[in-house]
MIGUTOR-91002 format. One record per atom (N, C-alpha, C): x, y, z. Coordinates in steps of 0.05 Angstrom, whole numbers, padded with zeros to 5 digits, always signed. Each point is the difference from the previous one (the first is absolute). Layout:
BEGIN
XYZ...
END
This chain:
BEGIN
+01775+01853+01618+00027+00005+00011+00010-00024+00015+00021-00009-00008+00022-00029+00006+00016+00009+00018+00007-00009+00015+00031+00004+00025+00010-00025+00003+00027-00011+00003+00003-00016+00011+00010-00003+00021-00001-00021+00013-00012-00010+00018+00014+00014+00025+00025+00012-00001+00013+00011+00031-00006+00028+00003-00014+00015-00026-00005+00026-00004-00016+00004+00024+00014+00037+00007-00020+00013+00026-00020+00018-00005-00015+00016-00005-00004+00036+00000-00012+00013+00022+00016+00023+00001-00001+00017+00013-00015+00022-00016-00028+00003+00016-00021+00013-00001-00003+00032+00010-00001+00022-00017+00001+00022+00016-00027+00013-00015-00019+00015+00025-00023+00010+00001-00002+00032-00006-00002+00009-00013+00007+00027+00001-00019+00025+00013+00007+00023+00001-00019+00019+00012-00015+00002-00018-00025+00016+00012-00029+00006-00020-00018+00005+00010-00009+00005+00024-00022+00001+00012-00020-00033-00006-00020+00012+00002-00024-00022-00013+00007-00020-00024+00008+00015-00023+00013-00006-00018+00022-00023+00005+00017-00002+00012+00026-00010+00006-00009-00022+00017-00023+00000+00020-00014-00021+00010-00018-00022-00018-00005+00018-00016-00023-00020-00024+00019-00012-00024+00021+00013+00004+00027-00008-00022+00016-00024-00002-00003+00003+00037+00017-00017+00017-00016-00027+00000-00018+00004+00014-00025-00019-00004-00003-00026-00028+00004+00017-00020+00000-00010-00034+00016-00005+00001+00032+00003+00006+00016-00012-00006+00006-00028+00013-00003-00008+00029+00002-00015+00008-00018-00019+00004-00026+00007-00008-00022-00020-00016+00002-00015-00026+00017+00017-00009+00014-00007-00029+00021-00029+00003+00018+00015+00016+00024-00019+00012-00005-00027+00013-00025-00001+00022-00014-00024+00005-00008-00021-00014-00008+00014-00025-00019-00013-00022+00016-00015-00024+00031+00008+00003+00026-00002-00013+00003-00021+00023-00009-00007+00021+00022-00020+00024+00024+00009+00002+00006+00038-00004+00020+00010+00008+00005+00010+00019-00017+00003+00021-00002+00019+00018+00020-00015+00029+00002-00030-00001+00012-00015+00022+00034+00002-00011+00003+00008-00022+00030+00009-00005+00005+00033+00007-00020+00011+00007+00017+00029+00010+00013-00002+00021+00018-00004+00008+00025+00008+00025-00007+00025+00015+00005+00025-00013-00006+00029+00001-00016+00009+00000-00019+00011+00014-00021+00015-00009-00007+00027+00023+00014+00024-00023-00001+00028+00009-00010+00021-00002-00018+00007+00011-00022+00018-00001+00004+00039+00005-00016+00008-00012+00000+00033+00006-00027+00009-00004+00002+00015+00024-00028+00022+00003-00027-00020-00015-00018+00003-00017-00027-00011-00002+00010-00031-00010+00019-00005-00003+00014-00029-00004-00001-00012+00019+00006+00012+00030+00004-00016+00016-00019-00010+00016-00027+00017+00001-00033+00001-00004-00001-00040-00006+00010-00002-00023-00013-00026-00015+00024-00019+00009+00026+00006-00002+00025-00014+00015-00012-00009+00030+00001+00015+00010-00003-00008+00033-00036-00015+00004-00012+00009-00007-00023-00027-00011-00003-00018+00001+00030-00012-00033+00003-00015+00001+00022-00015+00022+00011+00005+00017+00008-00014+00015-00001-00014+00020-00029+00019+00005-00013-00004+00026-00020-00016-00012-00019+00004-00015-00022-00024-00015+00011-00029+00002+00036-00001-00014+00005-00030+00000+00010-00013+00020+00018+00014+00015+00000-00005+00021-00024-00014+00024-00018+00023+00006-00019-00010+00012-00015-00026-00010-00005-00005-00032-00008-00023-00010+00024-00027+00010+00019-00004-00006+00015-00015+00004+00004-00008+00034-00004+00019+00009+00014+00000+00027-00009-00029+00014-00019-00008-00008+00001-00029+00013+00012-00019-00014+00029-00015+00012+00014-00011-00022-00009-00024-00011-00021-00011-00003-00024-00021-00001-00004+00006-00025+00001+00028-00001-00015+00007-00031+00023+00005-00028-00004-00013-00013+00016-00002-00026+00007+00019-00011+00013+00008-00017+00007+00024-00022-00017-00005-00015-00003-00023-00015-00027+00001-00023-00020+00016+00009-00008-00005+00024-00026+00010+00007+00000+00031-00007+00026+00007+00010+00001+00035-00005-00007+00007-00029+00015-00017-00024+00007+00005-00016-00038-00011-00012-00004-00020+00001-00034-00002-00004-00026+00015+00011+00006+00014+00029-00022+00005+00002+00008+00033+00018+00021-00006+00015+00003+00025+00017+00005+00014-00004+00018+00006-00031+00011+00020-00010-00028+00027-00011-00013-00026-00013-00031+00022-00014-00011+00010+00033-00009-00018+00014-00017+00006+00025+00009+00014+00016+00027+00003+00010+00002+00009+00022+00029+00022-00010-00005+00006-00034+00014+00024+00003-00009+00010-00016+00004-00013-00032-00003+00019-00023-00036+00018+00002-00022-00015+00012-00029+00006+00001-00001+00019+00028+00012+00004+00019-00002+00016+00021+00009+00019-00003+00028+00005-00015+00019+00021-00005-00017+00009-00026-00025-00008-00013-00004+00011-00028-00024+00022+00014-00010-00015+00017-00024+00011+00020+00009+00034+00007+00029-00017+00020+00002+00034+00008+00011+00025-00020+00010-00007-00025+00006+00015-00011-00014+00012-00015-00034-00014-00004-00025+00006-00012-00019+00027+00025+00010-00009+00030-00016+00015+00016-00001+00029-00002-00023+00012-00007+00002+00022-00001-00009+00015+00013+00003-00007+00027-00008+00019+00028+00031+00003+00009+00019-00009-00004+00027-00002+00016+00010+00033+00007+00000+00017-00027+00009+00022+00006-00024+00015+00018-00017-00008+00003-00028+00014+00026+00000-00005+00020+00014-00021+00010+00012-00018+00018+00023+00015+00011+00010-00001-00014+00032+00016+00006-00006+00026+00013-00016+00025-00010-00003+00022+00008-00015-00008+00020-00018-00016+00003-00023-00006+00027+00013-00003+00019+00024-00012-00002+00014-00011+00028+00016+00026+00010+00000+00024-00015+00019+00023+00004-00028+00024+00010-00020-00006-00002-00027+00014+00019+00002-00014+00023-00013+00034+00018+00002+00031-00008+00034+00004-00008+00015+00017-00011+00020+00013+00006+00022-00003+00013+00021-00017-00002+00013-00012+00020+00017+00023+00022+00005-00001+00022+00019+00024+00002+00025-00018+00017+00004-00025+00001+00017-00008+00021+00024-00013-00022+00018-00021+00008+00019-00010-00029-00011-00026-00003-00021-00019+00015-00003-00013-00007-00020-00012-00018-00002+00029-00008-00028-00008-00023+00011+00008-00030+00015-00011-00019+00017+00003-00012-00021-00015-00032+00005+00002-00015-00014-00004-00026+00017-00019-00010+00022-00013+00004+00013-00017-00004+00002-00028+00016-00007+00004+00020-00014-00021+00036-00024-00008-00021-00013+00023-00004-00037-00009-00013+00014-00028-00022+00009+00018-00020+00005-00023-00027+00026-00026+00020+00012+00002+00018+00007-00033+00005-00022-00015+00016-00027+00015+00007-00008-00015+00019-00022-00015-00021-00008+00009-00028-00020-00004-00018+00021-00026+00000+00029-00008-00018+00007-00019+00000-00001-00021+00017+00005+00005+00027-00007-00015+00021-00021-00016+00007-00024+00009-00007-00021-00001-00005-00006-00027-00022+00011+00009-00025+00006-00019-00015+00010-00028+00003+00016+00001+00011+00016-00030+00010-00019-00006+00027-00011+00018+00012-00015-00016+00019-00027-00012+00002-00008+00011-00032-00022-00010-00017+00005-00026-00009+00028+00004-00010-00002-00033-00014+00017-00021+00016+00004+00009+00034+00009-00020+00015+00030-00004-00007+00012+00022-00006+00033-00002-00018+00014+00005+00028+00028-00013+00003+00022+00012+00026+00010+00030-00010-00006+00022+00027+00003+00022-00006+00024+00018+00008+00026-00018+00008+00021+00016+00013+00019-00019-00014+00031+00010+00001+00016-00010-00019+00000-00029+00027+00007+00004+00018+00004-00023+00021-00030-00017-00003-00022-00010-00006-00011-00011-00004+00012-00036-00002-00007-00006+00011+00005-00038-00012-00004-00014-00013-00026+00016-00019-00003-00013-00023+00020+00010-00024+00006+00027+00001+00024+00011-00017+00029-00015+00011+00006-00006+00024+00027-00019+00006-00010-00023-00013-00024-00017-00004+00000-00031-00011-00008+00008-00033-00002+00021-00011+00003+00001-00027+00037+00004-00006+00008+00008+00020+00030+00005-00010+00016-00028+00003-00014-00008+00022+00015-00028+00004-00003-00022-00022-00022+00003-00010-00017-00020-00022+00020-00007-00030+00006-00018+00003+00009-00003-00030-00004+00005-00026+00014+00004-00019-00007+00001-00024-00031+00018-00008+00000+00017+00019-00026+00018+00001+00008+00030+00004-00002+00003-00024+00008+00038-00001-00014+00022+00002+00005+00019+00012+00022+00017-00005+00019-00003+00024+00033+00004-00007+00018-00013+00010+00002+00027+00016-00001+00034-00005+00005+00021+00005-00021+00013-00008-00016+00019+00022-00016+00021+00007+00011+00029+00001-00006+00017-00010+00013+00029+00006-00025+00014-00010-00011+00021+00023-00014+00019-00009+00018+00037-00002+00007+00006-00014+00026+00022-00004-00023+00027+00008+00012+00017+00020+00001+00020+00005+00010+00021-00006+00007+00029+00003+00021+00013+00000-00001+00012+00028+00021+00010+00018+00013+00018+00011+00002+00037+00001-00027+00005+00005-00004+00022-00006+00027+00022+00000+00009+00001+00020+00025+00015+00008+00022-00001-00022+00013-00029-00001+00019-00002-00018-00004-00011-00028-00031+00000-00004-00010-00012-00021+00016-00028-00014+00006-00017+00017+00014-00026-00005-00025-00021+00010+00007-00018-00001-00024-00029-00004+00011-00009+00035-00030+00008-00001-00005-00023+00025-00019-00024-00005+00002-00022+00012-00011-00023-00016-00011-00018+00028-00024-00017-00013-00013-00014+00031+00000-00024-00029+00002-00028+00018-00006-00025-00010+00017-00017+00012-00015-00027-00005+00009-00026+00003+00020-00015-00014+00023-00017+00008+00009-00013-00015+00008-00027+00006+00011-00021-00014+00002-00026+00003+00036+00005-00001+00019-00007+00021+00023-00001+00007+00014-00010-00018+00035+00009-00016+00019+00000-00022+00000-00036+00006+00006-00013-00024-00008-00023-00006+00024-00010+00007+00024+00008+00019+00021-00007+00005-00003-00002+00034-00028+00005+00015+00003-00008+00022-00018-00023+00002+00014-00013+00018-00006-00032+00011-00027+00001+00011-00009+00012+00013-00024+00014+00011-00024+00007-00007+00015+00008-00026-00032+00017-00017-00014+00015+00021+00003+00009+00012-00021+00024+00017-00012+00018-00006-00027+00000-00014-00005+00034-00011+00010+00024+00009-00004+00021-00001+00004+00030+00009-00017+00027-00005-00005+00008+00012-00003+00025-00003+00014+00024-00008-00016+00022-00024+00024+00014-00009-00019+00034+00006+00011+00006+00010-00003+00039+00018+00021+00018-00014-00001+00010-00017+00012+00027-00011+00032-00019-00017+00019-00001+00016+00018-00010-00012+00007-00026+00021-00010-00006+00011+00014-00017+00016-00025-00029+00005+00015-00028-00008-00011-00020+00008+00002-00013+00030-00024-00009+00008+00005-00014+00029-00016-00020-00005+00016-00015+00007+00005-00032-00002-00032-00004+00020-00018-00024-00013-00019-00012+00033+00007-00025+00000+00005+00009+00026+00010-00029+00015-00019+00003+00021+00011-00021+00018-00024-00018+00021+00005+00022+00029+00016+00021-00004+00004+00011+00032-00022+00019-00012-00020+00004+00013-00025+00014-00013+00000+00031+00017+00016-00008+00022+00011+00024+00017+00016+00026-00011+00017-00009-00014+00017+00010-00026-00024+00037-00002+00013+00019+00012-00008+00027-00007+00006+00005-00024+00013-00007-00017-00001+00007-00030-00025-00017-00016+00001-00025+00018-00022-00019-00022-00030+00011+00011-00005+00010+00021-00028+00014+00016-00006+00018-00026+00014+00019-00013-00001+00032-00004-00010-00021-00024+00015-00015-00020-00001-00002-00023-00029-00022-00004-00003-00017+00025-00025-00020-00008-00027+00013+00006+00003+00033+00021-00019+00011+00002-00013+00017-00027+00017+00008-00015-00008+00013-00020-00024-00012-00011-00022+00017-00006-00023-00003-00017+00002+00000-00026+00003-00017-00017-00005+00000-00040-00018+00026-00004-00018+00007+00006-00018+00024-00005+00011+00014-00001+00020+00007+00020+00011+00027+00008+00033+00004-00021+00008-00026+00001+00024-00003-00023-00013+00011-00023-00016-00009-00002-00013+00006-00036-00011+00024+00001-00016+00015+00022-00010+00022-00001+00036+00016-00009+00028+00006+00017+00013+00014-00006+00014-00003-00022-00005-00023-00017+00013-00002-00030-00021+00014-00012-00029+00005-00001-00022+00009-00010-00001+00037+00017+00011+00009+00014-00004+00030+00006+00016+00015-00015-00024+00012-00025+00010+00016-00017-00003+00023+00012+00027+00028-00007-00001+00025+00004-00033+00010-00010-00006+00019+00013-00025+00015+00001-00022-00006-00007+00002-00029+00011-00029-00016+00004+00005-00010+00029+00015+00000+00010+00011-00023+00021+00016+00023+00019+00003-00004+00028+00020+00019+00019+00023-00036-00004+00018+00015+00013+00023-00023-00001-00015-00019+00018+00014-00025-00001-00006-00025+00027+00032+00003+00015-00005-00001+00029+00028+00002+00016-00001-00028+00005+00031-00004-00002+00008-00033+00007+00022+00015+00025-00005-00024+00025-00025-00009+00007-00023+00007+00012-00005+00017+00009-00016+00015+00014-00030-00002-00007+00001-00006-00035-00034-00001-00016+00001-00029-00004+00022-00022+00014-00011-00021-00007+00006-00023+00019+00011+00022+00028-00001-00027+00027-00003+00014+00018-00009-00001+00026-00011+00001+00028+00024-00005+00008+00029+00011+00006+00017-00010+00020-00005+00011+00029-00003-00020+00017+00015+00014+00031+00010+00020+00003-00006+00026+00019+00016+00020+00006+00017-00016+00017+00027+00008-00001+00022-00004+00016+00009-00033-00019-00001-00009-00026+00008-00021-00004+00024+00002-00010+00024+00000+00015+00025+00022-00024+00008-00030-00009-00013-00020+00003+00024-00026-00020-00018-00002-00036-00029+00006+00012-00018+00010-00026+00009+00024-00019+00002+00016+00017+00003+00033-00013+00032-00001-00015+00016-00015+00008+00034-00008-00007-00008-00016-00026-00015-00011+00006-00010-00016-00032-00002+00010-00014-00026+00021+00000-00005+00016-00024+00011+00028-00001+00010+00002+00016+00016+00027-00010+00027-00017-00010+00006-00028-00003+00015-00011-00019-00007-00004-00027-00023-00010-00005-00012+00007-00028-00007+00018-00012+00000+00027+00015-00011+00020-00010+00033+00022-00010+00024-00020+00012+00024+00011-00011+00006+00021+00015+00002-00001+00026-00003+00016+00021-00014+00024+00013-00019+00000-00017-00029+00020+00001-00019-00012+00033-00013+00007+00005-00015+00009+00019-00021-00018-00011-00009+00013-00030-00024-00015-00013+00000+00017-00026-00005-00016-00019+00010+00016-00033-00034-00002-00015-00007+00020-00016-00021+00009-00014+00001-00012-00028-00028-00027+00003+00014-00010-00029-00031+00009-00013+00010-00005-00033-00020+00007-00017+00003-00017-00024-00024-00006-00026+00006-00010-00016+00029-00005-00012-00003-00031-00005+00029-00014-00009+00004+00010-00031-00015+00015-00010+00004+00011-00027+00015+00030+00001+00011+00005+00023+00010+00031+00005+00025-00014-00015+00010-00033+00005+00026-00007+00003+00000-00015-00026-00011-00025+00000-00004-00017-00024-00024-00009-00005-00023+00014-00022-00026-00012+00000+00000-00024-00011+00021-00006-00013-00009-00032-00006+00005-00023+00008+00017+00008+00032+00009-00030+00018+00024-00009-00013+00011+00009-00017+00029-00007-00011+00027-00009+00009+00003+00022+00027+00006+00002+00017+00011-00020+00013-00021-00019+00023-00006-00015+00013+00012-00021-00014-00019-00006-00031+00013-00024-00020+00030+00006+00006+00009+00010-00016+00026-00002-00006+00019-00005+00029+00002+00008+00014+00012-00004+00034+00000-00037+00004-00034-00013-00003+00003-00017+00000+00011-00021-00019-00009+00009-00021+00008-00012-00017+00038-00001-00006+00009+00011+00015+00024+00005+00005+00017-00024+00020-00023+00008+00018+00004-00024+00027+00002-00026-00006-00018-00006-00012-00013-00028-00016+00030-00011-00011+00002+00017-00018+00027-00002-00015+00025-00016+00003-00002+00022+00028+00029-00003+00009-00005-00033+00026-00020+00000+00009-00003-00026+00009+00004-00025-00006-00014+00004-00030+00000-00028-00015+00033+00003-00011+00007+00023+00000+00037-00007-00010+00007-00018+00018+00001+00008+00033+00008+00005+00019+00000-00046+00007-00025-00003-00010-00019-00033+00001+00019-00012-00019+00003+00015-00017+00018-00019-00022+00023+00007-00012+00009+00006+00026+00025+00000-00003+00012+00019-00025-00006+00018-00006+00013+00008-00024+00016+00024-00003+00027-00002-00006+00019+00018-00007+00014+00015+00038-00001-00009+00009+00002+00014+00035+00021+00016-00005+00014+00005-00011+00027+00021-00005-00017+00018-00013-00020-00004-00020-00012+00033-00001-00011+00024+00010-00007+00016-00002-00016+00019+00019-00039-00012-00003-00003+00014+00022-00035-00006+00005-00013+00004-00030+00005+00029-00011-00016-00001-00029+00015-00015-00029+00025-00006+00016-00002-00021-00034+00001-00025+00000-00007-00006+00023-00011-00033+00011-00021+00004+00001-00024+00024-00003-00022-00007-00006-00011+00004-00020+00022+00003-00019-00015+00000-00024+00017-00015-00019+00019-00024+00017+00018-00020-00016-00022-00021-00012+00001-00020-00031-00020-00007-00005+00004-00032+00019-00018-00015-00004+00011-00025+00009-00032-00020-00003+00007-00030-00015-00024-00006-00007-00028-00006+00025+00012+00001+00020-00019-00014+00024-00015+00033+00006+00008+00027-00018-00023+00023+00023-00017-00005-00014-00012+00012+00009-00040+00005-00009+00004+00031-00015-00019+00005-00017-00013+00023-00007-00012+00019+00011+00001+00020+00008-00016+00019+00010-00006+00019-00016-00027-00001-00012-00022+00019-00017-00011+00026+00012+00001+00023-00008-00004+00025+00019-00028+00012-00004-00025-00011+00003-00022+00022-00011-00010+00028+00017+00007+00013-00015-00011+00028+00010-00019+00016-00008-00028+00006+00012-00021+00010-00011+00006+00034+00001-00005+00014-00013+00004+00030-00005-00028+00014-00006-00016+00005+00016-00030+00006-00006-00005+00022-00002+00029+00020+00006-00008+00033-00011+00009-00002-00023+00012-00022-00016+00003+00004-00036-00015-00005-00013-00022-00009+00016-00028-00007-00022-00016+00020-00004+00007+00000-00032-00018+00025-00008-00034-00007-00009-00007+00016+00008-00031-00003+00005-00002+00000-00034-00027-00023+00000-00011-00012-00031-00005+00023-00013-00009+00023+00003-00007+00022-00011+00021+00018-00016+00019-00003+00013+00030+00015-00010+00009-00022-00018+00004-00026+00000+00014-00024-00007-00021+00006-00020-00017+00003-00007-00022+00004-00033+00009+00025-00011+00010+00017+00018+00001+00030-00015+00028+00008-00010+00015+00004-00012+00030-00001+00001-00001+00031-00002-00022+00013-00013+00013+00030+00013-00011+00007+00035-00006-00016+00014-00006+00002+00025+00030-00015+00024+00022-00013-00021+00022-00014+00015+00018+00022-00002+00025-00003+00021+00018+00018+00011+00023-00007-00020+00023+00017-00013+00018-00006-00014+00014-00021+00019+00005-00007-00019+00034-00029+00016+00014+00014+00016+00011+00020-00011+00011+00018+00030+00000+00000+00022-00033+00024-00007-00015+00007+00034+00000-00023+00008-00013-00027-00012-00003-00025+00016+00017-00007+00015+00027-00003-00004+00016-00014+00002+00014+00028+00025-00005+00016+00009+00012+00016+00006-00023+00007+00029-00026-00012-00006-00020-00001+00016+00011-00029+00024+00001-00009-00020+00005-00033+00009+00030+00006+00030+00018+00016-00019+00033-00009+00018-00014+00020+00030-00018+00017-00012-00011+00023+00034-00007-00022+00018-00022-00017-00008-00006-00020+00015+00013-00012+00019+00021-00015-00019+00019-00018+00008+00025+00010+00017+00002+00033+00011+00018+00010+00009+00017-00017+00028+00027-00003-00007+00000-00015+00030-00002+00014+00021-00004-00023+00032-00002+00009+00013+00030+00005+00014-00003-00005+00035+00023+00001+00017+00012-00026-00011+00026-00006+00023+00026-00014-00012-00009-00029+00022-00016-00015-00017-00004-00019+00016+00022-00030-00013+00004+00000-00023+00019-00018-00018-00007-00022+00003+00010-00016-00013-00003-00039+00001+00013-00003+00022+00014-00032-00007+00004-00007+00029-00020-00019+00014+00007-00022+00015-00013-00011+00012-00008+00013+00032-00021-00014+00013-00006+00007+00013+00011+00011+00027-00010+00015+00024+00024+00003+00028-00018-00008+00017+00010-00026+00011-00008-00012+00022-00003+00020+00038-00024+00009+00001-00007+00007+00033+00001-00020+00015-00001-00017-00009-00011-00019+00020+00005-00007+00024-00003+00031-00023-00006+00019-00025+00020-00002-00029-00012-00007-00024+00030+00000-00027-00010+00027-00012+00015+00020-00008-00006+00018-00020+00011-00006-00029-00015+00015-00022+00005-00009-00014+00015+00028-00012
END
């Protein structure tokens, strides 16, 4: 596979449990091996996707974080060592689910013994195994965003919103290519906040405290395996009496108190979602850079042609359409085109009314 040379892709991980992790895994081992993987821009994860997504972010990150150390190096040695062979480990371990119930003996009776706490703390665990930064505010995740020409440009682990079953979303991003600044950001449900240097900043506290474990555990809490995860309450320690804290997140939570989220596959299991929003953004930026057509509206300036854009390639893995080898040999064991196709649109049902659109600044930006 050829690209030239300004081409982006935007990477989406799909749900799957285990499956969707080992899917995920292959594909972006694949993409490495291609020297494709430093052109993904995007890369958007769901439920057991985000398992191997958030991984990987924290694996390269932590490898790089001393800026001494090269990209080759990642691409020669850190990529096998300090992700693809650790992440193959845990997906091989087969005490995890014994583990899981062990940590829920005897019987829990209080709320803080939750079966969904157990599975973010296994991840946690993980990254603290392989010495990875484990909260989105980490410094080694700010000097991978700052880092040049070293991708991924955009992080999103997709949730859903139990209540209104619309996407709530946790990830990192590298700031619209139209500010002078470049400042990464953090992105909480719909809304980006800018990090900057006032570290005081009660919106930048809530968002650099967040734990990756706990992001990925609520894109990964599937209905009736999993109780919901509450944001925030299952994933920060605030101060009683902090009302400039509690104003925060009862801002991201869309004026809730605190909202019940659950697998990002209630909404979109295949991270589609997320792509397309950004890939939207992107768009309209690089119009925005080069000047093109300004009397038009936002969507047909971003999709006016002009020889200086780049390409953006969309891969999306779908790991509940793989039909198991056994059926794929049997053809009286496959579903008519129909049912398939009729199986397939149930899946894909949308969720709440979250739409494109660029992002909205808290800085809070919502998007």
């Amino acid at each position: 596979m050829t690209l030239e040379s300004p081409a982006m892709l935007a990477l989406s991980i799909s749900g799957g449990g285990h499956r969707a992790a080992g899917f995920g895994l292959g594909t972006i081992a694949l993409l490495q091996e291609l020297g494709l993987m430093e052109r993904v821009a995007v890369l958007s994860t769901v439920s057991g996707g985000s398992l191997v997504g958030g991984f990987y972010l924290c694996a390269k990150a932590g490898f790089l974080h001393d800026a001494k150390v090269p990209l080759e190096a990642w691409r020669d040695d850190g990529f096998r060592h300090k992700f693809l062979l650790p992440f193959l480990a845990f997906l091989h371990d087969g005490g995890l689910g014994e583990r899981l119930v062990a940590d829920l003996l005897p019987i829990p009776l209080g709320p803080d013994k939750k079966l969904i706490r157990s599975a973010a703390e296994e991840v946690q665990a993980l990254l603290q195994e392989q010495g990875c930064p484990d909260t989105l505010g980490h410094e080694a995740i700010h000097a991978l965003l700052k880092r040049g020409g070293c991708a991924p440009d955009h992080v999103y682990f997709n949730a859903a919103d139990l209540t209104s079953l619309d996407l709530f979303r946790f990830g990192v991003m590298r700031q619209p290519i139209s500010d002078p600044a470049n400042k990464p950001a953090y992105v909480v449900n719909r809304f980006r906040i800018p990090i900057t240097a006032k570290v005081e900043d009660p919106a930048q506290v809530v968002a650099a405290g967040l734990r990756i474990a706990d992001c990925v555990a609520a894109s990964f809490c599937f209905p009736g395996a999993f109780e919901p995860i509450i944001f925030p309450d299952d994933f920060l320690r605030l101060p009683k009496g902090d009302e400039e804290l509690r104003s925060v997140t009862t801002r991201l939570c869309g004026g809730a108190a605190a909202v019940a989220l659950m697998d990002g596959g209630l909404y979109d299991n295949l991270g589609l979602a997320s792509v397309e929003i950004t890939v939207q953004s992107l768009r309209l930026e690089e119009a925005i850079s080069l000047k093109i057509a300004p009397h038009l509206s936002d969507a047909e300036r971003a999709r006016t042609p002009h020889p200086d854009r780049s390409r953006i390639y969309v891969l999306a893995t779908d790991v509940d359409n793989i039909q198991p080898a056994n059926k794929a040999l049997d053809p009286a064991g496959q579903n008519p085109p129909q049912e398939t196709a009729n199986a397939d649109e149930a899946r894909r049902r949308p969720g709440g009314g979250l739409g494109g659109g660029p992002p909205l600044d808290l800085g809070l930006a919502q998007w």
